[in-house]
C-alpha positions in Angstrom: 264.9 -107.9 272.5 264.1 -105.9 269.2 261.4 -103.8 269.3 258.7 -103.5 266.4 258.8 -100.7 264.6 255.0 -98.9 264.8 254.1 -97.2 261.6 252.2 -93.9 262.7 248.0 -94.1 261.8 248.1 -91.2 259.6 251.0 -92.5 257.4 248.8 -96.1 257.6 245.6 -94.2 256.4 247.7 -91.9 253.9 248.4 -95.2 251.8 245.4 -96.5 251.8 244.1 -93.3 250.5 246.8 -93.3 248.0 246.0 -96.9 246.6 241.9 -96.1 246.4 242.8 -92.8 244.8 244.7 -94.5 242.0 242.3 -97.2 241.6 239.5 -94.6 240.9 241.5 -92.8 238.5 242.6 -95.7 236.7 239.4 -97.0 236.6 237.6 -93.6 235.3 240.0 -93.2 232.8 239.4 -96.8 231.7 235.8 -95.8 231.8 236.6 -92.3 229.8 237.7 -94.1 227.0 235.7 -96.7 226.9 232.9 -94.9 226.9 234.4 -92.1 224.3 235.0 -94.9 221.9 231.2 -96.0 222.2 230.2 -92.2 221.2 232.1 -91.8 218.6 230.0 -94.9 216.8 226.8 -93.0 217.3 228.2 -89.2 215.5 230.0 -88.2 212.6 232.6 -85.6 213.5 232.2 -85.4 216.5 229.7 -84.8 219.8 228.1 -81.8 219.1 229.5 -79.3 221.6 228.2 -75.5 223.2 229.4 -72.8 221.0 230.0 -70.9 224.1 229.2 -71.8 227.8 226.2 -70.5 229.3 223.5 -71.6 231.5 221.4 -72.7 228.7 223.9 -74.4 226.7 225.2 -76.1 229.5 224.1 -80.1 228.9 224.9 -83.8 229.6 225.5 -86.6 227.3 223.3 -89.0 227.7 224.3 -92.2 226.4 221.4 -94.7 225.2 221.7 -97.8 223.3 221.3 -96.4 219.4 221.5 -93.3 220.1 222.8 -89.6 222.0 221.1 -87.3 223.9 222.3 -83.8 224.8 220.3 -83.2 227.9 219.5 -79.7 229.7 218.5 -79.6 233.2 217.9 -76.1 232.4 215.4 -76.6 230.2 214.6 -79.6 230.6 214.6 -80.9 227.4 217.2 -82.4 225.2 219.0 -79.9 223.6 220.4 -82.9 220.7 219.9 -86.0 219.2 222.4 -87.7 217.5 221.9 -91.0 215.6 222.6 -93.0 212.7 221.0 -95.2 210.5 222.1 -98.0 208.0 220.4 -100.2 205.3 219.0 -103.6 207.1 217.9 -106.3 204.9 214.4 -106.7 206.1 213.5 -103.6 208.4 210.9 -104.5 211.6 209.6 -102.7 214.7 208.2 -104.8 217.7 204.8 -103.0 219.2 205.0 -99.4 220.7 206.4 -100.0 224.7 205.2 -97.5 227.1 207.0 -94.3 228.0 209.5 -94.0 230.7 210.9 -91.9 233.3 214.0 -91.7 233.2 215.9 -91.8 236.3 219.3 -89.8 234.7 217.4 -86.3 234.7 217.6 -84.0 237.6 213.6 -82.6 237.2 211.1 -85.5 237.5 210.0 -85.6 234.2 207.1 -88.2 234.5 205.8 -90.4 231.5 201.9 -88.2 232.1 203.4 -85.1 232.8 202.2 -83.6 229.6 198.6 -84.9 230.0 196.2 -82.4 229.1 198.5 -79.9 228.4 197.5 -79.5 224.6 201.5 -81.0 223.7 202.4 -84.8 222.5 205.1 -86.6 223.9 207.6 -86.1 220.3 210.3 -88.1 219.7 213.5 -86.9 218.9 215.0 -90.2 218.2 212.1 -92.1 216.4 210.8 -94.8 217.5 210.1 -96.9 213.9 214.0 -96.2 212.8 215.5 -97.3 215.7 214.1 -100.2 216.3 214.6 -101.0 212.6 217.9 -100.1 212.9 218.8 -100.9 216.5 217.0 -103.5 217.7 214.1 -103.8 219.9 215.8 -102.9 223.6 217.5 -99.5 221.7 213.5 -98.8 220.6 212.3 -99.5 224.3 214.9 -96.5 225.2 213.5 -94.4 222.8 210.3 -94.2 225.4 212.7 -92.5 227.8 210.7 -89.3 228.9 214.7 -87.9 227.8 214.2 -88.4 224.8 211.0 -86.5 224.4 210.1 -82.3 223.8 206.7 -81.0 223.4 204.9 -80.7 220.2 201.8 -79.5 219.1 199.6 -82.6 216.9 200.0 -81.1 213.7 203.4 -81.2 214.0 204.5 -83.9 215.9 201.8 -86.4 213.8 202.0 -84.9 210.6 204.8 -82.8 209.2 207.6 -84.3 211.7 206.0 -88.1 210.8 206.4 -87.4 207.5 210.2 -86.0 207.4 211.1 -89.0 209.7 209.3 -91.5 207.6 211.1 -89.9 204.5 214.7 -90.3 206.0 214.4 -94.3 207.0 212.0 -95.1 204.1 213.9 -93.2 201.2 217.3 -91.3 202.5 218.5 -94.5 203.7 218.3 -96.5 201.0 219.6 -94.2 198.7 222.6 -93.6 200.6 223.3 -96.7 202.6 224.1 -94.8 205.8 223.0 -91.3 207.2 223.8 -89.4 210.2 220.5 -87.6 211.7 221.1 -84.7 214.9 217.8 -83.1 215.4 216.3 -81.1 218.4 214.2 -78.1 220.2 215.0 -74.2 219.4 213.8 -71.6 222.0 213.2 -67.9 222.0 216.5 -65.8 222.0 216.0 -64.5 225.5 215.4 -67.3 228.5 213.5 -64.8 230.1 210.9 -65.1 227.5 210.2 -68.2 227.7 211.4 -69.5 231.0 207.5 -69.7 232.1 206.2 -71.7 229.0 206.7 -74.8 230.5 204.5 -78.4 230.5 205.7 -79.1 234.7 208.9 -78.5 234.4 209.7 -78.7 230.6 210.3 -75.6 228.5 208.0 -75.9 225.3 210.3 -74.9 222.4 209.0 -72.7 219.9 210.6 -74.8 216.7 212.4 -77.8 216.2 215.4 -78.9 214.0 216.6 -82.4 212.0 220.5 -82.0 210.1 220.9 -85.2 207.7 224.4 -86.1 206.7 225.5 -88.6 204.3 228.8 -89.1 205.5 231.9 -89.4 203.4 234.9 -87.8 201.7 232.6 -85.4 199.9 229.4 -85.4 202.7 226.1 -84.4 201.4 223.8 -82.6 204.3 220.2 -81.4 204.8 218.9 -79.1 207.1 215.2 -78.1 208.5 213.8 -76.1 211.0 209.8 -76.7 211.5 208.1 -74.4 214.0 205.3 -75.1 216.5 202.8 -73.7 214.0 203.4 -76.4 211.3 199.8 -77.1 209.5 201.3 -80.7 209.0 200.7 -80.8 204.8 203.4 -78.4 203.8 206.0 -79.5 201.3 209.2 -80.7 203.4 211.6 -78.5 201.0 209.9 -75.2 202.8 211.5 -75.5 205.9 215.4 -76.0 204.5 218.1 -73.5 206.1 221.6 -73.7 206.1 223.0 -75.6 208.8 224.9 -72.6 210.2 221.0 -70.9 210.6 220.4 -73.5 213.0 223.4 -73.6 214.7 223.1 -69.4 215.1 219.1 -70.4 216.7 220.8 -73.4 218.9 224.5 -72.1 220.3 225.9 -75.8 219.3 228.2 -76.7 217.0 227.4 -79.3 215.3 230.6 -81.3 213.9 233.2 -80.2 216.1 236.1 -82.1 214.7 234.9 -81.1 210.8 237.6 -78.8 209.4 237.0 -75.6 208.9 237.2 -75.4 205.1 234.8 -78.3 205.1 232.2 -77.1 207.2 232.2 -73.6 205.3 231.2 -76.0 202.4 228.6 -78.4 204.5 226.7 -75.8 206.6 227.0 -72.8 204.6 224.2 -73.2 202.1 221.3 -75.3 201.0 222.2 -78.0 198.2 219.6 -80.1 197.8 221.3 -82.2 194.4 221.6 -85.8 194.6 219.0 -86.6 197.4 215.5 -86.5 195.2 213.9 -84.8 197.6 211.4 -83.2 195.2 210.4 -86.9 194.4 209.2 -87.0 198.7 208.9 -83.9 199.9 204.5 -84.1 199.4 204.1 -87.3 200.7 201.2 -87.6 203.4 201.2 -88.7 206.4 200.0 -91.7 207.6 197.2 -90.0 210.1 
């Protein structure tokens, strides 16, 4: 009579553990690319990436349909936006949706949390462009309470209307295709500010928008508008080098631009070729 040879539990379990440990590896690294290849349509040289790691810097990708977001559960706000925009034959945008929590950030950041706190709900990735651009479910994601950072009226409805307006209305056209990372700048010191919240949301004390016409020669923009903003000022006051706002921010904007090129980008302003004296005092539309 032969007897069955037993094999012992642990050894049983030990390849069973083995087989769902390679299935979740393949099957992240499927996702990994997958989902790198999707990025790398929505940025031009690159995610933007922390300078160097600290709490503050410290953010999540956020991947929406149109567009990035570089997300902080620090401060609670996005830290980046990155989108771009193309010509489309006969731009549209459905009516506003309602704002949305979104379930992907660790603070509950509800769609009235900023109710009577003196602060709108601003966009970083705006609503009109992306849905032009993106269709109407990428606009619908725009509403994502993720995608949004206090700013004061004048601001948000006025001077930050207007350089948005400018960039689908006039930038776009010109240029065929442009490459838009905007976002909050705080104080220097966290401690400063780490109590100037709406809830749980750190109210930045300026805001940021890089343009980039992409190319073999790229052509780039760069603003910094602070809280303060009246809302009629002349757009061309508030351009800065790109490297001022990535000294303000930490990030590094165009991580896989070589060096000798992004000396040349972000080292100054040049404002040739993009007509912006031709925009740059055109009200808004409130």
């Amino acid at each position: 009579m032969t007897r069955r040879r037993t094999i012992p539990r642990w050894r049983r379990h030990g390849r069973r553990f083995g087989v769902t440990l390679l299935f979740v590896v393949v099957t992240s690294g499927l996702w990994y690319s997958q989902e790198r290849r999707v990025r790398d349509q929505l940025v031009w040289m690159g995610v933007p990436e922390w300078q160097s790691l600290t709490p503050t810097s410290f953010h999540r990708v956020l991947r929406n349909e149109g567009f990035l977001v570089g997300w902080s559960d620090v401060r609670v706000n996005p830290l980046w936006v990155s989108y771009q925009l193309h010509e489309v034959d006969e731009p549209s945008a459905g009516p506003r949706p309602g704002f949305q929590r979104d379930w992907r950030t660790l603070w509950p950041v509800g769609t009235e949390s900023y109710f009577g706190s003196g602060y709108d709900r601003g966009h970083l990735a705006p609503n009109y462009a992306i849905a032009a651009v993106h269709g109407r479910e990428a606009q619908r994601q725009t509403f994502r309470m993720s995608n949004m950072t206090p700013q004061r009226p004048d601001l948000n409805r006025k001077l930050w209307q207007r350089l948005e307006e400018v960039v689908i209305d006039h930038f776009v056209p010109r240029f065929g295709v442009v490459q838009v990372i905007t976002g909050p700048l705080f104080p220097e010191t966290f401690a400063d500010n780490v109590l100037n919240r709406v809830g749980f949301v750190e109210i930045p004390e300026a805001f940021y928008k890089i343009i980039v016409v992409p190319g073999e020669s790229p052509m780039a923009l760069a603003f910094i508008m602070p809280q303060q903003a009246r809302g009629d000022e002349p757009l061309d006051d508030f351009l800065v080098p790109i490297d001022q706002v990535e000294a303000r921010s930490g990030l590094d904007f165009f991580p896989r631009l070589p060096d000798e090129a992004a000396q040349a980008l972000e080292g100054q302003v040049a404002t040739q070729g993009w007509a912006l004296e031709e925009v740059a005092r055109l009200p808004s539309r409130f």
